[in-house]
C-alpha positions as CSV (number, residue, x, y, z in Angstrom):
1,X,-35.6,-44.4,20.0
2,X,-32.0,-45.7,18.7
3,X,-33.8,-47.1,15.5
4,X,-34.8,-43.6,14.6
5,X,-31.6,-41.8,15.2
6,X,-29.7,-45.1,13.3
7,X,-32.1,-44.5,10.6
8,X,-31.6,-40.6,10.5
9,X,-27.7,-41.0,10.3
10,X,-28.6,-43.8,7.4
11,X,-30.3,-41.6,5.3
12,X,-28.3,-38.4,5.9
13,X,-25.0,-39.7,6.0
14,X,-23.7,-37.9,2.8
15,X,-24.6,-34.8,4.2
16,X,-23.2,-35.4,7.5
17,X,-19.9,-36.3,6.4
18,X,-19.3,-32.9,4.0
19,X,-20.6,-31.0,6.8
20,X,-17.9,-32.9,9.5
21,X,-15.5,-32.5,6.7
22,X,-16.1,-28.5,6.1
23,X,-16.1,-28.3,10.1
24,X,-12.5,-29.7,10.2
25,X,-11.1,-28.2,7.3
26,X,-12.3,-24.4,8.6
27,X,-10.7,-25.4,11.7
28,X,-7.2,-26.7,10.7
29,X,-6.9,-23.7,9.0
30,X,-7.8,-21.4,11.5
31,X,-5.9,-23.4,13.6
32,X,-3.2,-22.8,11.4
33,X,-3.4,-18.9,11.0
34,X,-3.5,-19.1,14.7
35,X,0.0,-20.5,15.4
36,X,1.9,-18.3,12.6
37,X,0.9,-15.5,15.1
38,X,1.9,-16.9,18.1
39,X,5.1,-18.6,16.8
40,X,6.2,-15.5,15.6
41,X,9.4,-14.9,15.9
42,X,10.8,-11.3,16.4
43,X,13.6,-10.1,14.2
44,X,17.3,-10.2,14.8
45,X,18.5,-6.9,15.8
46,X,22.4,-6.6,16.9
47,X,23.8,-3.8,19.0
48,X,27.7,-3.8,18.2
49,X,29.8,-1.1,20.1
50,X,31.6,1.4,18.7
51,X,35.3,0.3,18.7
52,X,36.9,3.6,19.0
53,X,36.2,5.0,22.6
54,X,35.3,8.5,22.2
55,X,36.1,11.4,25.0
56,X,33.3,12.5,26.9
57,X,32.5,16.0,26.1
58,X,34.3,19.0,28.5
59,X,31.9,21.4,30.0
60,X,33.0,25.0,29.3
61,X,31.7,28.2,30.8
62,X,31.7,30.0,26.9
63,X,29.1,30.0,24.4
64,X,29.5,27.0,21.9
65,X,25.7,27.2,20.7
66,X,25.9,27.2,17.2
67,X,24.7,29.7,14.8
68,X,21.7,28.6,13.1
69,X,21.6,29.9,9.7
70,X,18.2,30.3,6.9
71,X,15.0,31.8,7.4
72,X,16.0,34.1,10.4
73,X,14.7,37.6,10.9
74,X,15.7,39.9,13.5
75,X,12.2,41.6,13.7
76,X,9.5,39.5,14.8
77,X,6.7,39.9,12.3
78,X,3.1,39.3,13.1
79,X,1.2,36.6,11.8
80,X,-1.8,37.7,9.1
81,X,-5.5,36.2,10.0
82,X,-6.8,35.4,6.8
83,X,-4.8,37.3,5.1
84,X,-5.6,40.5,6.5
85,X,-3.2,42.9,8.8
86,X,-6.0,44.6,10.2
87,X,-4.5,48.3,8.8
88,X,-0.9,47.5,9.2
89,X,1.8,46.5,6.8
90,X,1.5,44.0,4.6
91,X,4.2,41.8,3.7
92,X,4.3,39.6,1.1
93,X,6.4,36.8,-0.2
94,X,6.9,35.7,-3.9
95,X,9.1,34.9,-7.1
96,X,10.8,38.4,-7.1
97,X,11.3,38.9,-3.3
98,X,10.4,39.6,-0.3
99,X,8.1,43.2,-0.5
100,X,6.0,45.0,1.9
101,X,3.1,47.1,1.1
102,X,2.1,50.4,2.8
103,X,-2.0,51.6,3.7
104,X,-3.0,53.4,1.1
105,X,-0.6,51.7,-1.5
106,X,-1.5,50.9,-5.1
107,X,-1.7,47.0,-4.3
108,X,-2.1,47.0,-0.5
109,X,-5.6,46.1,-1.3
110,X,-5.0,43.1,-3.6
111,X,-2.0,41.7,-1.5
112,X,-2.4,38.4,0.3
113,X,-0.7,39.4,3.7
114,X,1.9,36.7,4.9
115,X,3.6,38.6,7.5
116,X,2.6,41.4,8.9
117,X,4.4,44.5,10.3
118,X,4.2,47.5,12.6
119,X,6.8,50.1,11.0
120,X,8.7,49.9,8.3
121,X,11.7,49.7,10.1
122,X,10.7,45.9,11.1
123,X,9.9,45.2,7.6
124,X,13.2,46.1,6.2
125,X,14.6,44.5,9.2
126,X,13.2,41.2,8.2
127,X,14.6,41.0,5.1
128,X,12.0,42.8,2.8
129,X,12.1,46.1,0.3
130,X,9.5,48.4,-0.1
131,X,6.4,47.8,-2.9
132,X,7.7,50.3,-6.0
133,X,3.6,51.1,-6.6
C-alpha cells in the first residue's frame, strides 16, 4: 500500500509541487489583504479649543428671530397637479416675471400652472402682475 502511494508522489511530483506552490502563494496574499484591514489605523483627528472664551448667550423676553429674506410671499398659493388649477388662476413663472392668467384669458389655456390662486388679490399679493392678453 505505501509502494503505491511512494510511487504516485514519484510520478506526479511536478504537479504536486506547482499545485502546493499556487496554494501558498493564494494564501500569503490573502493573508496579506487580510491584515491591511485589520491593522488599519484610523486617522488623526485633533479637537483644539477655542482660545477666546465666548459669553454664553442672554435669554431675552423680545423677538430676535431674524428676518428671512428671498422667495417669500404673503399669500399662500396653491400647488398645481400637473399643471392644471382645476378652473382657478393660473400663475406662472418665467424670464419676464412673475404673471397670473385669468379663466377665460387668451393664454390661460396654454399656460403651464406653477402656482395656483384663488382671487386676484392673492396673486398680486405674491408678487405677480396680471397676463396683458
Amino acid at each position: 500500500m505505501f509502494s503505491s502511494i511512494k510511487e504516485f508522489f514519484l510520478r506526479n511530483q511536478q504537479k504536486l509541487i506547482f499545485a502546493i506552490g499556487y496554494v501558498l502563494v493564494f494564501s500569503l496574499a490573502f493573508g496579506l489583504g487580510r491584515m491591511s484591514v485589520v491593522f488599519r489605523t484610523p486617522p488623526d483627528i485633533a479637537v483644539e479649543e477655542s482660545r477666546q472664551q465666548t459669553a454664553l448667550p442672554t435669554i431675552t423676553t423680545t423677538n430676535d428671530t431674524p428676518e428671512i429674506k428671498g422667495l417669500q410671499s404673503s399669500a399662500p398659493a396653491l400647488m398645481p397637479i400637473d399643471g392644471e388649477c382645476g378652473g382657478k388662476i393660473k400663475g406662472n413663472i418665467s424670464s419676464s416675471g412673475k404673471i397670473y392668467h385669468m379663466p377665460g384669458g387668451a393664454f390661460y389655456t396654454r399656460t403651464q400652472a406653477e402656482a395656483c390662486f384663488t382671487t386676484e388679490a392673492e396673486a398680486q399679493a405674491a408678487g405677480f402682475r396680471k397676463s396683458k392678453n
